[in-house]
C-alpha positions as CSV (number, residue, x, y, z in Angstrom):
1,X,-0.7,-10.1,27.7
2,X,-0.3,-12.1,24.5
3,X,2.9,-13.3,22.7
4,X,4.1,-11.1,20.3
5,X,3.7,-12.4,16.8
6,X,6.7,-11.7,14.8
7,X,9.7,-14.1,14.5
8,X,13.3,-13.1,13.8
9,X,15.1,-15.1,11.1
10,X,18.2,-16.9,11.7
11,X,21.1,-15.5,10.0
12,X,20.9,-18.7,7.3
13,X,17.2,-18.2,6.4
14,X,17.9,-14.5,5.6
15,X,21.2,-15.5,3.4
16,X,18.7,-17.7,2.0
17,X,15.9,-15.5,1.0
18,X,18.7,-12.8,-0.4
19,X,19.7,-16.1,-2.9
20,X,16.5,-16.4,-3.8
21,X,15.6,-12.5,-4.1
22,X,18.7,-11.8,-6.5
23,X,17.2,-15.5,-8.1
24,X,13.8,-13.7,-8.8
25,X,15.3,-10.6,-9.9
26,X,17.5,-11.8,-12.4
27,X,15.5,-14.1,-13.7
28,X,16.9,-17.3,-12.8
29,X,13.5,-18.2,-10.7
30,X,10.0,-17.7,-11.4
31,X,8.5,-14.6,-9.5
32,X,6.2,-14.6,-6.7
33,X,2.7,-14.3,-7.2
34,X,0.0,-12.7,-5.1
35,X,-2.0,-14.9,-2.5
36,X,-4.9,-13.1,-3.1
37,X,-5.1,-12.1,-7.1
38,X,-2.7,-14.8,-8.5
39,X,-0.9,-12.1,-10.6
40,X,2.6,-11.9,-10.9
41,X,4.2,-9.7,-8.0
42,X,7.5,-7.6,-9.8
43,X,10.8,-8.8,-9.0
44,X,12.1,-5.8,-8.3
45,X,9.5,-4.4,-5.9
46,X,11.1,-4.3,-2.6
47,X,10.3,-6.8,0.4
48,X,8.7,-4.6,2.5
49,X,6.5,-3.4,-0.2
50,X,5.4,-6.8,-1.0
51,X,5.1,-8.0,3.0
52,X,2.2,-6.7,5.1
53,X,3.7,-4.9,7.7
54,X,2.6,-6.2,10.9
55,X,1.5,-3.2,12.3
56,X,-1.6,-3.5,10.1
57,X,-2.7,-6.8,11.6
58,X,-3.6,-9.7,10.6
59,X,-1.5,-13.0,8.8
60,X,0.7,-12.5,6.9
61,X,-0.2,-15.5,4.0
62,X,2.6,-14.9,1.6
63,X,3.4,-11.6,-0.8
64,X,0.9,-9.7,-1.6
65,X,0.0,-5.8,-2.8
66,X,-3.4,-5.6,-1.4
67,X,-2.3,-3.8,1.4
68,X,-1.4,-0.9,-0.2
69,X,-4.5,-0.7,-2.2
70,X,-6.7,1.6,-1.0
71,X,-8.2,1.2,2.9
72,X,-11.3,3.9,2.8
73,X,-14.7,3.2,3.0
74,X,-17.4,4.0,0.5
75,X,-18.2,6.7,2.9
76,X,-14.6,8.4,3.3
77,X,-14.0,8.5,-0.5
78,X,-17.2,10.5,-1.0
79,X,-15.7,13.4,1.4
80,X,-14.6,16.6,0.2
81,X,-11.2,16.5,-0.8
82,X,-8.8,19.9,-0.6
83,X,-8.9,20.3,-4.5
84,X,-12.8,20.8,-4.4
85,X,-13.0,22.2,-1.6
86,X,-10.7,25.5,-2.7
87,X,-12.9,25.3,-5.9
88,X,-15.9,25.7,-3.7
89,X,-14.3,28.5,-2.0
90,X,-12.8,30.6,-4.9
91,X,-16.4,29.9,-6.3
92,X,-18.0,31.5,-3.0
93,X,-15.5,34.5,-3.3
94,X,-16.7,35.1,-6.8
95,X,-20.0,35.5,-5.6
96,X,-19.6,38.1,-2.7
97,X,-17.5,40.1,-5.3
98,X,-20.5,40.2,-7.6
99,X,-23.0,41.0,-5.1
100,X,-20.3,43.7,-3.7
101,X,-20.7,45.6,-7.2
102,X,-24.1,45.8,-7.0
């Protein structure tokens, strides 16, 4: 069984990070930028919006919104969403009512 990943922060490190969260936020410090784009990350987008949760795997490298971009494949995006697939019924329906009247 392997050791678990995540650390806990000591009770100073956390004060810290709140210093320099209200820092970022107010303007007082630059904000952080995304590991993988380089663009600016919002100051007021919450931690665990910016952290990947660590459920999803991986290192976490520093803050980052690529995570909550979208995870489908190619394949899974091309599926029949619920939108089309009542048009393709209501369409259908149409259909046996016009052959009905016949």
């Amino acid at each position: 069984m392997s050791a678990p990943t995540h650390v806990t922060e000591s009770i100073n490190d956390r004060k810290k990070s709140r210093e320099i969260a209200e820092a970022r936020q107010s303007g007082a410090m630059a904000p952080e930028v995304d590991v993988k784009t380089g663009s600016m990350i919002n100051p007021h987008n919450p931690e665990f919006i910016t952290k990947r949760p660590w459920y999803l795997g991986g290192n976490d490298d520093g803050p980052s919104l690529d995570h909550q971009a979208d995870q489908r494949t190619e394949a899974e995006k091309l599926e029949l969403s619920m939108a089309s697939a009542d048009h393709l019924v209501r369409a259908e329906r149409e259909k046996v009512r016009q052959l009905k009247k016949m």
